[in-house]
C-alpha positions, 0 to 999 in steps of 0.5 A, spaced: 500 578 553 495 572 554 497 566 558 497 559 554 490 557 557 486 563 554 489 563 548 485 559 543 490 558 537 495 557 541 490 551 544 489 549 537 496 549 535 498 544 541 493 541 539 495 539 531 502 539 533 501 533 538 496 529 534 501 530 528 506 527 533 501 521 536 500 520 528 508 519 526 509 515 532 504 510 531 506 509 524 513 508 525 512 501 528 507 498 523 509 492 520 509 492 512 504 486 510 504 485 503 499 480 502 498 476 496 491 477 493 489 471 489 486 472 482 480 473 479 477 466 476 475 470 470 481 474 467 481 479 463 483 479 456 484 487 455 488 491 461 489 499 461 496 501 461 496 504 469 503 503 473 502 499 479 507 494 479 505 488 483 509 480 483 506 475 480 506 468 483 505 461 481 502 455 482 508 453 487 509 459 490 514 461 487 516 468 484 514 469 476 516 476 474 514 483 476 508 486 471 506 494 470 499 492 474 495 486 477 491 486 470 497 484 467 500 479 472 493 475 471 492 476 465 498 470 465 495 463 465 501 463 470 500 467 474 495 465 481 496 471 485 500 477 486 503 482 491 504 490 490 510 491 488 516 489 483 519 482 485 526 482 489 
């Protein structure tokens, strides 16, 4: 039987295995920012039917509603910027 330090796929499993590890655990502590995104100055009048839920936000600052997408949100007058994801 070879040893560990001779043995290339051994090696290269350690490898993967610890930069999965490394990978996992450097993410786990991330901050989750949901930064608000402005919208465009020229607001489109037709948007497809995409699902990526974003929360529209006034001119106060202040929660309007959930939307299917970004387009949809700014395509509301109402709406200055948004965030990913639905409103809580």
């Amino acid at each position: 039987m070879q040893s560990f330090k001779h043995n290339p796929i051994l090696k290269l499993a350690s490898t993967l295995v610890t930069c999965a590890v490394l990978t996992a655990c450097s993410t786990m502590g991330a901050p989750k920012t949901n930064t608000l995104k402005a919208c465009p100055e020229q607001r489109s009048s037709a948007c497809t039917r995409e699902f990526k839920p974003v929360c529209g936000f006034g001119e106060t600052g202040k929660k309007i509603q959930s939307y299917g997408n970004a387009c949809n949100a700014c395509s509301d007058e109402k709406v200055l910027g948004y965030t990913a994801g639905q409103c809580k």
